[in-house]
ChimeraX commands (.cxc) that place a marker at each C-alpha (Angstrom):
marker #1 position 94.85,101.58,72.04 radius 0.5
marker #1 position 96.16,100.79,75.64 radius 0.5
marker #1 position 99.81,101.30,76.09 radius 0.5
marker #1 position 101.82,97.69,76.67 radius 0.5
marker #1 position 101.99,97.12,80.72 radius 0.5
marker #1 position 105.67,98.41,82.10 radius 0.5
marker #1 position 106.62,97.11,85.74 radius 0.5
marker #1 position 108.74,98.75,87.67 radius 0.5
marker #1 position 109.51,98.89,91.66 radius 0.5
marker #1 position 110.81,101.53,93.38 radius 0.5
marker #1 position 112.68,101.81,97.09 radius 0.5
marker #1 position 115.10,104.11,98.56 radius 0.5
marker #1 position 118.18,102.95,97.36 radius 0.5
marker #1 position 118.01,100.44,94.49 radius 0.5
marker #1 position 120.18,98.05,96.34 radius 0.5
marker #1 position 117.71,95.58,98.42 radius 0.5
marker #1 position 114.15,95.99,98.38 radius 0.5
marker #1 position 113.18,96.90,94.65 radius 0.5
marker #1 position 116.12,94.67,92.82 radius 0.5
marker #1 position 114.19,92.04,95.02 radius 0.5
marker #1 position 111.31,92.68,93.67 radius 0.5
marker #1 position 112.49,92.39,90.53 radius 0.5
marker #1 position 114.18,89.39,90.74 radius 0.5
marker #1 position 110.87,87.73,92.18 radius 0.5
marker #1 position 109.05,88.78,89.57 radius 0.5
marker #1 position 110.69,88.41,86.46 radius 0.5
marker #1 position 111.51,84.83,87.77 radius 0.5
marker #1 position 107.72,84.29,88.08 radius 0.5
marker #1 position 105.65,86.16,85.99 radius 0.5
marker #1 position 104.56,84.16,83.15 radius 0.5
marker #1 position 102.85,85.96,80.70 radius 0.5
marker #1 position 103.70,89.32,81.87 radius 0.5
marker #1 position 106.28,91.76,80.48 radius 0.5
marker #1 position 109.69,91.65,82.67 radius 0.5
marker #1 position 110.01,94.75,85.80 radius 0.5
marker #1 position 112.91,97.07,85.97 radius 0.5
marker #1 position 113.67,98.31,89.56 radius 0.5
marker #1 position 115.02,101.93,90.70 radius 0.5
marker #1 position 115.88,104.36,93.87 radius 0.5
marker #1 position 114.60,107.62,94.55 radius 0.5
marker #1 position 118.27,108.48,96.44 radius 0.5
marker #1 position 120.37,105.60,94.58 radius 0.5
marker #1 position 124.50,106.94,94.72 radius 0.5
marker #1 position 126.01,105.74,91.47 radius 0.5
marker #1 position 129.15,103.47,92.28 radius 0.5
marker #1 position 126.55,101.42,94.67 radius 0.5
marker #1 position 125.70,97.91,93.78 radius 0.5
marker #1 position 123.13,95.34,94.66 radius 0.5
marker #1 position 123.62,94.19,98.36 radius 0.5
marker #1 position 125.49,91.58,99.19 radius 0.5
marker #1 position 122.66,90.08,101.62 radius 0.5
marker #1 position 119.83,90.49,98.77 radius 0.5
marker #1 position 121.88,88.27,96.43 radius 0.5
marker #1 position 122.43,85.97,99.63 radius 0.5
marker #1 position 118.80,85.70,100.19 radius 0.5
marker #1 position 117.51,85.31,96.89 radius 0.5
marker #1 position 119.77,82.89,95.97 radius 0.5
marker #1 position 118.90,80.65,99.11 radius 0.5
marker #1 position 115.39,80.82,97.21 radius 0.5
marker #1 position 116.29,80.02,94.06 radius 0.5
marker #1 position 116.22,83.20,92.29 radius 0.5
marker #1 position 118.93,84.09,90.35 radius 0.5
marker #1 position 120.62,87.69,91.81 radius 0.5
marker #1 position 123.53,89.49,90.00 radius 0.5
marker #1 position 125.28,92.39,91.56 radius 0.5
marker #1 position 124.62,95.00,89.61 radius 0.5
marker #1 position 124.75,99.26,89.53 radius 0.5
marker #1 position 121.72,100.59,90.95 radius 0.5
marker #1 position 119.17,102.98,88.81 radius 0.5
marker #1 position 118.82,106.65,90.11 radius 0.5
marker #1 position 115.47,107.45,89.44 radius 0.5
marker #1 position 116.57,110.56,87.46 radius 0.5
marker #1 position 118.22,107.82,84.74 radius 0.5
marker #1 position 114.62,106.32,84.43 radius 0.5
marker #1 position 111.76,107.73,82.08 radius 0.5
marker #1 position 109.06,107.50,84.50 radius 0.5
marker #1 position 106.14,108.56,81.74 radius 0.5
marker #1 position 107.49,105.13,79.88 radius 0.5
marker #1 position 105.86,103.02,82.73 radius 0.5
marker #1 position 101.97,101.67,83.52 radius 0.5
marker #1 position 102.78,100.69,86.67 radius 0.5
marker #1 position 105.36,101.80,89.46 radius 0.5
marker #1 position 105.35,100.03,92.88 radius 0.5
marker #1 position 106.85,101.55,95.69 radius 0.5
marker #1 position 107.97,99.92,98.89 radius 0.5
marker #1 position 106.52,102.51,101.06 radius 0.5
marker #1 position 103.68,104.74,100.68 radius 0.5
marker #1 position 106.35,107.89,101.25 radius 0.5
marker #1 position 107.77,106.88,97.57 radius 0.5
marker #1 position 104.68,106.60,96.03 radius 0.5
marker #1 position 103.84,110.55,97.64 radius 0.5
marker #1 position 107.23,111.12,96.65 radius 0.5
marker #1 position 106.52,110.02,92.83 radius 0.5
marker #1 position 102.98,111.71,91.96 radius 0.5
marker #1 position 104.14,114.74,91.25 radius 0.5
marker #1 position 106.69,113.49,88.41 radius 0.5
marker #1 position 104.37,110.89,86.78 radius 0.5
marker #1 position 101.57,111.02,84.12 radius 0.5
marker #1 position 97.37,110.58,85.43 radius 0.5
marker #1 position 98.01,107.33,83.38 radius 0.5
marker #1 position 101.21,105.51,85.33 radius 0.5
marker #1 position 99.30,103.81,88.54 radius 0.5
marker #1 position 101.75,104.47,91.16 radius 0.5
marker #1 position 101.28,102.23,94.13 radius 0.5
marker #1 position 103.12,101.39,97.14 radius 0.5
marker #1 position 103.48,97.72,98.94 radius 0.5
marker #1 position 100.46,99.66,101.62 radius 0.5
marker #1 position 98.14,99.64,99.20 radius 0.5
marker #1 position 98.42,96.01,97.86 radius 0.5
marker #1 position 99.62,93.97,101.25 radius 0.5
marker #1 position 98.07,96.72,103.87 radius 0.5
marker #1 position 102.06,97.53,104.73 radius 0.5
marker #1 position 105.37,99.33,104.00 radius 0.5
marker #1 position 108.02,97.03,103.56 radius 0.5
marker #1 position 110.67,98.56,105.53 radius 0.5
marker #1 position 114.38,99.46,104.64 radius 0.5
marker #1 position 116.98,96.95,105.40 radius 0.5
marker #1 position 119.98,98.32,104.10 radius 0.5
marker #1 position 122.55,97.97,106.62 radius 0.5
marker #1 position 120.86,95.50,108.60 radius 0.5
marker #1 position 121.03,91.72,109.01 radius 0.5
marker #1 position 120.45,88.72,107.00 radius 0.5
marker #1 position 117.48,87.94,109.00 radius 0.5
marker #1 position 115.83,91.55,107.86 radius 0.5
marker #1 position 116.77,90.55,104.28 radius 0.5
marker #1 position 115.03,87.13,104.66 radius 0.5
marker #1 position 111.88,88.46,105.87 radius 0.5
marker #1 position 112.01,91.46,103.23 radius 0.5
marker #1 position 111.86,88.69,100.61 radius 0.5
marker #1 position 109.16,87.22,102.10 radius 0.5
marker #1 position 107.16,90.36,101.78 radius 0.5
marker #1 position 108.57,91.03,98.48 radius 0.5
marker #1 position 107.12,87.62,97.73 radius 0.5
marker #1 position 103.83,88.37,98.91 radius 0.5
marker #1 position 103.71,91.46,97.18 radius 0.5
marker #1 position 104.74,90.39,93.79 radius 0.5
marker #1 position 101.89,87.95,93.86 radius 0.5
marker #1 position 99.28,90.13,94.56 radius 0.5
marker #1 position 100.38,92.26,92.12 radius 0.5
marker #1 position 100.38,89.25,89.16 radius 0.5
marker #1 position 96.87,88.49,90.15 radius 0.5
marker #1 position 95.75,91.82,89.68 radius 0.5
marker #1 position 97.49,92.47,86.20 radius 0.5
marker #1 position 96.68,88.84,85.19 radius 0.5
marker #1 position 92.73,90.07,85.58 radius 0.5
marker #1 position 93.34,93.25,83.39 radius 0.5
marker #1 position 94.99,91.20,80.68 radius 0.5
marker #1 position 93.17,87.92,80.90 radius 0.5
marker link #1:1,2 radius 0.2
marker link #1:2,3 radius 0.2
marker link #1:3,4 radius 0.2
marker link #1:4,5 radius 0.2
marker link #1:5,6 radius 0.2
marker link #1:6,7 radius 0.2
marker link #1:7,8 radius 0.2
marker link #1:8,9 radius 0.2
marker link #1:9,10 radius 0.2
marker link #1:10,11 radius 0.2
marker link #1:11,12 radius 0.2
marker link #1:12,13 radius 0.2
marker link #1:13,14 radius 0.2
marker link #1:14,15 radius 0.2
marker link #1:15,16 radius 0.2
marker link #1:16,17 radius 0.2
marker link #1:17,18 radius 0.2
marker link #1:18,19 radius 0.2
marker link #1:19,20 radius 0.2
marker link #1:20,21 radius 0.2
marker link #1:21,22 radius 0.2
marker link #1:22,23 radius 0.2
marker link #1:23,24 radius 0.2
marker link #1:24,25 radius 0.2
marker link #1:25,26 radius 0.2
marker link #1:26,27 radius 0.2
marker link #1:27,28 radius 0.2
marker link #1:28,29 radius 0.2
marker link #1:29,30 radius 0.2
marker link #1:30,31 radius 0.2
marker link #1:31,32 radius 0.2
marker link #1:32,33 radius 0.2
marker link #1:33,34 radius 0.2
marker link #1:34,35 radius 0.2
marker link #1:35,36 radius 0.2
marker link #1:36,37 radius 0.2
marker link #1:37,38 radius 0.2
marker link #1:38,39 radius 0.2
marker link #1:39,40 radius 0.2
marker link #1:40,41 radius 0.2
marker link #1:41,42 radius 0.2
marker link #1:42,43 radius 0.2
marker link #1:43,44 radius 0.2
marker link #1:44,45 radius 0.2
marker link #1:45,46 radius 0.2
marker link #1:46,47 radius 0.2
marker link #1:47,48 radius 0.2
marker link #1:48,49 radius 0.2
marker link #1:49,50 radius 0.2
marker link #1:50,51 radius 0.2
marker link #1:51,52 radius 0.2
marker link #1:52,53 radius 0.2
marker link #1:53,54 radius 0.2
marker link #1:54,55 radius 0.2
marker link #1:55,56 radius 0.2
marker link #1:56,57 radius 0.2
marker link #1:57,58 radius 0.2
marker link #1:58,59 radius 0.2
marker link #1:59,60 radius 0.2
marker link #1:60,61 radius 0.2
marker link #1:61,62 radius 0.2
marker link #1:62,63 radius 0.2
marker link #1:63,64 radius 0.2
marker link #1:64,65 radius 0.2
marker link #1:65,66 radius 0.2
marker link #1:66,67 radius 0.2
marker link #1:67,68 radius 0.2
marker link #1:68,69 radius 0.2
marker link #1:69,70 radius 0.2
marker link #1:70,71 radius 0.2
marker link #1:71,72 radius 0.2
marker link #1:72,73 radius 0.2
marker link #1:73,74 radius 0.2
marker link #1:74,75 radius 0.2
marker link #1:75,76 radius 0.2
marker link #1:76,77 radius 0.2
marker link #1:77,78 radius 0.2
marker link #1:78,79 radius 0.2
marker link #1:79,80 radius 0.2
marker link #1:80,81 radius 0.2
marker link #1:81,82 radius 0.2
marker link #1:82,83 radius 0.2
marker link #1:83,84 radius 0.2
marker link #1:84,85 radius 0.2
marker link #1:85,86 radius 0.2
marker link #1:86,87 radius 0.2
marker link #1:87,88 radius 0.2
marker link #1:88,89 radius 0.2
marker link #1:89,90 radius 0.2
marker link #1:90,91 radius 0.2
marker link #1:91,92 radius 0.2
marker link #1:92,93 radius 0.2
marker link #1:93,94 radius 0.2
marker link #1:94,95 radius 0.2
marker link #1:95,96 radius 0.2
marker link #1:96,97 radius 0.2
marker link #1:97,98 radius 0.2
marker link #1:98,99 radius 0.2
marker link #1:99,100 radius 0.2
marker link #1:100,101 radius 0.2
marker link #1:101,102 radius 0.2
marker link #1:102,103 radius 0.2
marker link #1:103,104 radius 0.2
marker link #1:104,105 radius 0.2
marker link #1:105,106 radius 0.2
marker link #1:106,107 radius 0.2
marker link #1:107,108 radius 0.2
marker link #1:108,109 radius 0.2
marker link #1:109,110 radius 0.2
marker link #1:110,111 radius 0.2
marker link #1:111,112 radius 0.2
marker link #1:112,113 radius 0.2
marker link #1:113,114 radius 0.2
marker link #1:114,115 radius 0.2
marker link #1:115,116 radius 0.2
marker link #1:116,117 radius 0.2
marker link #1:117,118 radius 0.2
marker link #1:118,119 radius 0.2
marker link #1:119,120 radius 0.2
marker link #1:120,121 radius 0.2
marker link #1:121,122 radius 0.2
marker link #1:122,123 radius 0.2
marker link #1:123,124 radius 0.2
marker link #1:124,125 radius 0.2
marker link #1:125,126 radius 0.2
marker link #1:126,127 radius 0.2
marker link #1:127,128 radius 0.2
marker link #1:128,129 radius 0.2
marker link #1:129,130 radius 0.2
marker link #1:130,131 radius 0.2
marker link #1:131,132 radius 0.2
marker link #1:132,133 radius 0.2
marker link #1:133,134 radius 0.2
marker link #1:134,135 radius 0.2
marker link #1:135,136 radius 0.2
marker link #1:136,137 radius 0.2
marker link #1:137,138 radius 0.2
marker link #1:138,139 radius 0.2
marker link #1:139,140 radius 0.2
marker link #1:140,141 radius 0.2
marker link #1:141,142 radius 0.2
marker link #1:142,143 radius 0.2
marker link #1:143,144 radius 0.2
marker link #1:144,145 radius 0.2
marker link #1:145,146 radius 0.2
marker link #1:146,147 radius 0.2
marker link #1:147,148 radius 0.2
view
């Protein structure tokens, strides 16, 4: 029996890239199971950025500050598929996940990282997002083929 897909993304800090990606696709996925988002360094106390909510709500997707996810609060065995904004994270995952879990980064589905913005200006957000967007939908038309 194949184990229920389980989306997750994955970027430094859980506070821009990956909650953006999850925004994105749980507000457009359809028939596939909702993502959950986490950072490989996230500091508890930090919150979603101000400029991700900011951009994704000038797109219509609905952003709530929230904590970030440390990676070490996630049970990484519990998903099929972790995406990683840059092909480091994905190195930097391998070793901690089951032969099952693909692990891929934003590289391997786009052909390129999608670079950290934390810190930086709206503008960097903006064209994260549109990335992120690109991203997400490659990803949906893979899965939809496995599941379809």
């Amino acid at each position: 029996m194949n184990k229920p897909l389980k989306i997750a993304f994955c970027c430094v800090g859980n506070t821009c890239r990956s909650p953006m990606a999850e925004r994105v696709w749980n507000a457009t996925r359809k028939i596939l199971p909702e993502a959950e988002s986490f950072g490989l360094n996230a500091r508890v106390g930090e919150c979603t950025s101000p400029f991700a909510l900011t951009v994704m709500k000038e797109r219509g997707y609905e952003g709530v500050k929230r904590p970030v996810t440390p990676v070490k609060a996630v049970d990484l065995t519990a998903f099929t598929h972790i995406v990683c904004m840059e092909h480091g994270q994905k190195q930097a995952l391998l070793p901690f996940v089951k032969e099952e879990t693909q692990v891929l980064s934003a590289k391997d589905l786009v052909g390129q990282d999608i670079l950290d913005v934390y810190g930086k200006e709206l503008a960097d957000y903006q064209g994260a997002l549109t990335q992120i967007e690109k991203l997400v939908k490659k990803l949906q038309e893979l899965l939809n083929k496995e599941i379809l």
